[in-house]
C-alpha positions in Angstrom: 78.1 -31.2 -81.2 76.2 -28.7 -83.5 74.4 -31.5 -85.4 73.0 -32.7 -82.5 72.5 -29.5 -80.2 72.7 -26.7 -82.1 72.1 -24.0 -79.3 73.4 -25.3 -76.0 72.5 -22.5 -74.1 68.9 -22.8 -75.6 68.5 -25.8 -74.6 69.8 -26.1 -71.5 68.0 -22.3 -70.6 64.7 -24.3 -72.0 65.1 -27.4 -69.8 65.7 -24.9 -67.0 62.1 -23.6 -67.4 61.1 -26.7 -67.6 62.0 -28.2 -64.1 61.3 -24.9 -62.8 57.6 -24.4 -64.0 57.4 -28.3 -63.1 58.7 -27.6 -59.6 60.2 -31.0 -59.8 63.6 -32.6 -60.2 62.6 -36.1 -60.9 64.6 -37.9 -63.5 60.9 -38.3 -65.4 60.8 -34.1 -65.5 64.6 -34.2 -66.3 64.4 -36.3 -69.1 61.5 -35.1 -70.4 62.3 -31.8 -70.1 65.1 -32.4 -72.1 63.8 -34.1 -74.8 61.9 -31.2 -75.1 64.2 -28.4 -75.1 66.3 -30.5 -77.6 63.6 -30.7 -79.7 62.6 -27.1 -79.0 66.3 -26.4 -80.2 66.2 -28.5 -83.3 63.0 -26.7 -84.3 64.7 -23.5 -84.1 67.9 -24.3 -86.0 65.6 -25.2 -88.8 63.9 -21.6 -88.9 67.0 -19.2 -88.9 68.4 -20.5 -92.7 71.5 -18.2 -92.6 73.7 -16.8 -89.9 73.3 -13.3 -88.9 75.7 -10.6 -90.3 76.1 -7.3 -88.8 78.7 -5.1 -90.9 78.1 -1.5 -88.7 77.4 -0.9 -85.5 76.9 2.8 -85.6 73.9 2.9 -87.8 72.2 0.2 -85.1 72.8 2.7 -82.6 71.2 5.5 -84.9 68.6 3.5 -86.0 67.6 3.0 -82.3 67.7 6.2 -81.4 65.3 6.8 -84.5 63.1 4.0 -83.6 62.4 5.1 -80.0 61.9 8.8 -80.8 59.4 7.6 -83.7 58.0 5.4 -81.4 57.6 7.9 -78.9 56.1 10.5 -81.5 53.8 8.0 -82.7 52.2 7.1 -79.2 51.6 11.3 -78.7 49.7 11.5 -82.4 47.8 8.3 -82.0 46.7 9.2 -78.6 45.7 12.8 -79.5 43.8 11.1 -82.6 41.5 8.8 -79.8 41.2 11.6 -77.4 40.3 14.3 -79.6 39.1 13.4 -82.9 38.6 16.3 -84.5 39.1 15.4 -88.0 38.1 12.5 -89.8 41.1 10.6 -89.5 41.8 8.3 -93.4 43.2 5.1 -92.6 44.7 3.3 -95.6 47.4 0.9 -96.9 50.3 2.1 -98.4 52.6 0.3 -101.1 56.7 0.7 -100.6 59.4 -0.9 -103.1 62.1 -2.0 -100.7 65.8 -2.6 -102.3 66.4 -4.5 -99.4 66.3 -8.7 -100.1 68.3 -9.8 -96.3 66.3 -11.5 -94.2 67.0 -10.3 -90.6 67.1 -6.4 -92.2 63.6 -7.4 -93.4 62.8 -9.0 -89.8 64.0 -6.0 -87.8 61.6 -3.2 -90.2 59.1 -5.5 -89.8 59.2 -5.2 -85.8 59.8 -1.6 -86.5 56.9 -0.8 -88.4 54.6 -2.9 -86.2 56.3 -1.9 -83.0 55.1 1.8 -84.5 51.8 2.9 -82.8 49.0 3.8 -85.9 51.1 1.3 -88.2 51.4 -2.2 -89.1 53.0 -5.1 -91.5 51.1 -6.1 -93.5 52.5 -8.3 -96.1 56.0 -8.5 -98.0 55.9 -10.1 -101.8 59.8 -10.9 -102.1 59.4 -11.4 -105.9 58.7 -7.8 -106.5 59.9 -6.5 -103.3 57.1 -4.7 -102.9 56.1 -3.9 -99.0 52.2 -3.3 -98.0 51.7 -1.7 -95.0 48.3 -0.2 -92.8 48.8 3.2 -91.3 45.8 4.8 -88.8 46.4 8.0 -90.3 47.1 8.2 -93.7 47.8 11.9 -95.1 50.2 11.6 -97.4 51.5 8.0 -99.8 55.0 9.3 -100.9 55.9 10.5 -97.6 55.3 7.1 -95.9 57.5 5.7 -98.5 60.4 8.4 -98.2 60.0 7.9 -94.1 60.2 3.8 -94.4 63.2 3.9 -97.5 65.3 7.0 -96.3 64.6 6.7 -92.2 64.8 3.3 -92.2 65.9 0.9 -95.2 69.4 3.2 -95.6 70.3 2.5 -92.3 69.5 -1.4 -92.4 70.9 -2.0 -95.4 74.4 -0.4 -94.0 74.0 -2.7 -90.4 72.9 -6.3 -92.7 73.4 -5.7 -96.0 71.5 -5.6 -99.0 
């Protein structure tokens, strides 16, 4: 069954958007709907290579408290920068060695960071581990790296893993 439909609720939630943004049960919208929802499905199974693994809930529940105060902190200092420039802000990108190798730790800093108003991913080389990310306001290097390795690497590494 797994070979073959890897997701079932996928698909069938997929083929359920199908016939309804085709406003038509037909067998020809049903059958093609399918086909592509199970295709849809199929195509997803290919991109998620290993099964997700969360060893702690507690830091997910820090870490998104964290995440939504940041985020909220971030919005206030972004918008006081295009309101009422009166410095020059330095925009810059900023280098970080990450310890962390696990894919969905990676995935979830990587919405983080973007998710962050006056930052962004920008690229990740996993051979050296090395993370480059753009921030709008750039004071101070070390204490970028410090925020994204203490704040937020510790506390993915204990949910995912190294």
């Amino acid at each position: 069954m797994t070979r073959w439909l890897p997701n079932p609720v996928l698909t069938a939630a997929l083929l359920a958007m199908w016939l309804l943004l085709s406003q038509s049960l037909s067998p020809g919208q049903v059958l093609l709907g399918a086909i592509a929802a199970l295709l849809a499905a199929l195509g997803l199974a290919a991109l998620r290579p290993e099964p997700i693994r969360v060893l702690a809930i507690r830091p997910a529940i820090r870490l998104a408290g964290l995440v939504l105060a940041d985020i909220l902190r971030s919005n206030l200092a972004v918008g006081r920068i295009v309101l009422f420039r009166k410095r020059e802000t330095v925009s810059g990108f900023v280098r970080i060695p990450l310890d962390m190798t696990n894919i969905h730790g990676l995935t979830v800093l990587a919405c983080i960071i973007t998710a962050t108003p006056g930052t962004m991913w920008v690229r990740f080389d996993r051979a050296t581990g090395a993370l480059m990310i753009h921030v709008l306001d750039l004071v101070d290097e070390e204490s970028w790296v410090r925020l994204i390795k203490d704040r937020y690497e510790c506390l993915l590494q204990e949910i995912f893993g190294p």
